[in-house]
Structures are given as structure tokens and as C-alpha cells.
N, C-alpha and C positions, 0 to 999 in steps of 0.2 A: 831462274829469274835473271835477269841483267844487271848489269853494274849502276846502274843510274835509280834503281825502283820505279821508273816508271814505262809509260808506254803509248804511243800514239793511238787514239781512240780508233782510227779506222786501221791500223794495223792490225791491233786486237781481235776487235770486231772478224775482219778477216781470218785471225790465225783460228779463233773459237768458232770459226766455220758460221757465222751467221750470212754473211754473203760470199758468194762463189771467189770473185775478183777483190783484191784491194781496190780499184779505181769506182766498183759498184758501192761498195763501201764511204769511201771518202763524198762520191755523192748524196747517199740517205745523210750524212753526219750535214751535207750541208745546206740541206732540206730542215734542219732544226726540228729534225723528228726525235731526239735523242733526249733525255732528260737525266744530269747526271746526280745523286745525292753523293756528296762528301761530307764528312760529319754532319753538323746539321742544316747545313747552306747546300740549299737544291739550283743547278740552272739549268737552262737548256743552252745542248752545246749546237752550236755553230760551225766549227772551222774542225777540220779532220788533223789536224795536226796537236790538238787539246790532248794533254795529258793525262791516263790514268793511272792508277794505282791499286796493289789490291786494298781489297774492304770499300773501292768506291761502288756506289749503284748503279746499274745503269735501268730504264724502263724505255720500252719505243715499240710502236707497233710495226709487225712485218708479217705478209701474207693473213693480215684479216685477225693477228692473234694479239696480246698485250703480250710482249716478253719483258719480264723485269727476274734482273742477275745480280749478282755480288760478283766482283773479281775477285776470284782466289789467288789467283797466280797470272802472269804477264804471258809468261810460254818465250821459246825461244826460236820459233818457227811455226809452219801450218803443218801440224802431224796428221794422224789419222781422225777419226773423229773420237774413238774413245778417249785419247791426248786430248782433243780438243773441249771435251765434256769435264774435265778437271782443271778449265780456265776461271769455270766460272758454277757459283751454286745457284741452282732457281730459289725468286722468293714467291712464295705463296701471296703474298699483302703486299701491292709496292707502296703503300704510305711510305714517305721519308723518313717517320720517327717511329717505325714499327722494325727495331733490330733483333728481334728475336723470330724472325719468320722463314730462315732457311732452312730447306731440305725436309 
């Protein structure tokens, strides 16, 4: 993880291999397809520079599917994908007050 704890949403996005490019990325983030819960205050983000953290939620549809994640971890680059599969845990429920539904 990084010195700061956190991490640009569309960098992430990127490094957890959700989309190919950073630059594709920063644009779904600003499409406001992205919905993020932290503790119990849900928004939709806007701007690809929005900071995450892990334990934040993320839910957004991509190719036709709902993905909703937890961040486990920031990462420290775009590895392989099994690395990139350890950014983040699937939730089964994305309700925002359903925190017992990873994995």
C-alpha cells in the first residue's frame, strides 16, 4: 500500500484491471456510473481524481454486469491479474448497509 492510504479512483479501477487504459477509466468515473459507500454515507462519484481507500465500496455497471467490490488494498502498480484480483473482494449484496457479504 502507499504512504498516503489512499488512492485515485480511476487509477485503482485501472490497476484492479477493470478497464484496459487509465484514460478509459477516468472516463466511466466521469460518466457518474460509479457509486461509492464509505462507512455509512453512499455518493456517486464524479471526478476520477476522488479518493479511495481500502474498506470503501465501489458498485457500477460494466459490459452488461452490476460489479460491486470492497477494496482490500490500493496496489502499487497494474500487475498481473491474479495481483490484480487481491485489490479487491466481490460483494454478493451491494446494499450499502449489508457489511457482512464478502466473498
Amino acid at each position: 500500500m502507499n504512504e498516503t492510504g489512499a488512492c485515485r479512483v480511476d487509477v485503482w479501477l485501472w490497476r484492479a484491471r477493470f478497464f484496459k487504459t487509465r484514460s478509459l477509466a477516468a472516463r466511466f468515473v466521469e460518466t457518474g456510473r460509479v457509486r461509492l459507500t464509505r462507512g455509512p454515507a453512499e455518493s456517486r462519484i464524479d471526478k476520477p481524481g476522488r479518493s479511495l481507500k481500502p474498506g470503501d465500496r465501489l458498485v457500477f455497471a460494466l459490459g452488461g454486469r452490476l460489479i460491486a467490490v470492497r477494496v482490500e488494498q490500493l496496489g502499487e502498480r497494474r500487475g498481473p491479474p491474479d495481483e490484480a484480483r487481491g485489490l479487491y473482494a466481490p460483494l454478493q449484496n451491494p446494499s450499502p448497509g449489508d457489511e457482512q457479504t464478502a466473498h
